[in-house]
C-alpha positions as CSV (number, residue, x, y, z in Angstrom):
1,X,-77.7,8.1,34.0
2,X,-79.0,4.8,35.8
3,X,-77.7,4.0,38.8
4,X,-77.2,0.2,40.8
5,X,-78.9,-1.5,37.9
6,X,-79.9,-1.6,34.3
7,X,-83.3,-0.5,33.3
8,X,-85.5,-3.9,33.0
9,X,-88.9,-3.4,30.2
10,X,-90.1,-6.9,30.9
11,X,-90.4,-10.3,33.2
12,X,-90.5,-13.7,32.1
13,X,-88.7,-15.7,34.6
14,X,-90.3,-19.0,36.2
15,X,-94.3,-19.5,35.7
16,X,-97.7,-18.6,36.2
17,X,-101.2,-20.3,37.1
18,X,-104.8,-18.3,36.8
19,X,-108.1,-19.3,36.6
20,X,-110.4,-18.0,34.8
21,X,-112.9,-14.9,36.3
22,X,-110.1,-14.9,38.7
23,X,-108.3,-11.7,40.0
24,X,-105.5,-14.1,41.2
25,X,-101.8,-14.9,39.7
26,X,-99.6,-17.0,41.4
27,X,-96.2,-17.0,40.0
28,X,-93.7,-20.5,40.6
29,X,-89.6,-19.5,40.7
30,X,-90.3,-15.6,39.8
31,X,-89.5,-12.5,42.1
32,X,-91.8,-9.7,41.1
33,X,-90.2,-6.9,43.0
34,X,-89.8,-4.4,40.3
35,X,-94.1,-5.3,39.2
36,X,-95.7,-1.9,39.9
37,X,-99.7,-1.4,39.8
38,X,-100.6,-0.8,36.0
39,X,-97.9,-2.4,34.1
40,X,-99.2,-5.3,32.1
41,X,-99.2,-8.9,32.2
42,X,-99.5,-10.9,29.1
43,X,-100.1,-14.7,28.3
44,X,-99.8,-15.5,25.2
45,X,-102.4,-12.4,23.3
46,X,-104.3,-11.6,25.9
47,X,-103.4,-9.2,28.1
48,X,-104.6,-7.4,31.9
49,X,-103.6,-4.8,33.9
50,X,-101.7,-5.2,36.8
51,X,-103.9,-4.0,40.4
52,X,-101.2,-5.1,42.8
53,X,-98.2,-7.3,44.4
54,X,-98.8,-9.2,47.6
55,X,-95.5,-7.6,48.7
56,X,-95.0,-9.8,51.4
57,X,-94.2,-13.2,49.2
58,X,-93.5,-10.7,45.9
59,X,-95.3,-14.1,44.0
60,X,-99.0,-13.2,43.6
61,X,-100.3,-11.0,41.6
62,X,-103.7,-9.4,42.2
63,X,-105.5,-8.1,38.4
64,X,-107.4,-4.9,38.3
65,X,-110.1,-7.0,36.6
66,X,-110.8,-10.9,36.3
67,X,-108.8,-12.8,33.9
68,X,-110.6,-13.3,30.7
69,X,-108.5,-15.4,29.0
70,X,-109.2,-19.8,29.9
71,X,-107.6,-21.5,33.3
72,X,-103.6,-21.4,32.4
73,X,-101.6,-23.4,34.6
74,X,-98.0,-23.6,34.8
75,X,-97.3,-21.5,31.8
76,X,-94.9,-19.1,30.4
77,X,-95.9,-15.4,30.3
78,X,-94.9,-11.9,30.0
79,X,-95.2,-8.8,32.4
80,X,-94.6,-5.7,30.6
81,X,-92.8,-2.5,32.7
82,X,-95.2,-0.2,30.7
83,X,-97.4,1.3,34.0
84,X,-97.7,5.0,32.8
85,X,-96.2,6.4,36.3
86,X,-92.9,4.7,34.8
87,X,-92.2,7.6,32.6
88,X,-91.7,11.0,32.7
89,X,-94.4,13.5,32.4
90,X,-96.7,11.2,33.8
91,X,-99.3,14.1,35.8
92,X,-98.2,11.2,39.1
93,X,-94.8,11.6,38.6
94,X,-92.7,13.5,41.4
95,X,-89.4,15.3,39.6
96,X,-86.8,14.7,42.3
């Protein structure tokens, strides 16, 4: 049973700007709190891996490799809650 909230499998809200060969995401109108290291961040069908959250603003996103994909400013995008310490049986995950 979930408690205090519903269980979120996705983020879309406000937007995103990235250069390309950058490890840098900075996010306009979006509150990443619930962005863990290893879920995924998609823009259109490209896809990276999530490194980190400056948890101090909760609007920058640092990749775990440089962004492939070209220069997107201001765009739409997707982060997907799929880190693998997000489910059960994960060989991280504490039983509480």
């Amino acid at each position: 049973m979930a408690y205090g909230r519903d269980l979120l499998t996705t983020y879309d809200k406000g937007t995103i700007s990235v250069a390309h060969g950058s490890r840098v995401v900075r996010g306009q109108d979006v509150f990443w709190l619930d962005v863990q290291s290893c879920d995924s961040l998609m823009i259109g069908d490209i896809s990276a891996t999530i490194a980190a959250v400056d948890a101090s603003s909760l609007t920058t996103i640092e990749l775990a490799a440089p962004w492939c994909g070209e220069t997107a400013e201001d765009v739409t995008y997707l982060i997907r809650f799929d880190a693998p310490s997000r489910f059960p049986g994960y060989m991280g995950h504490a039983d509480a």
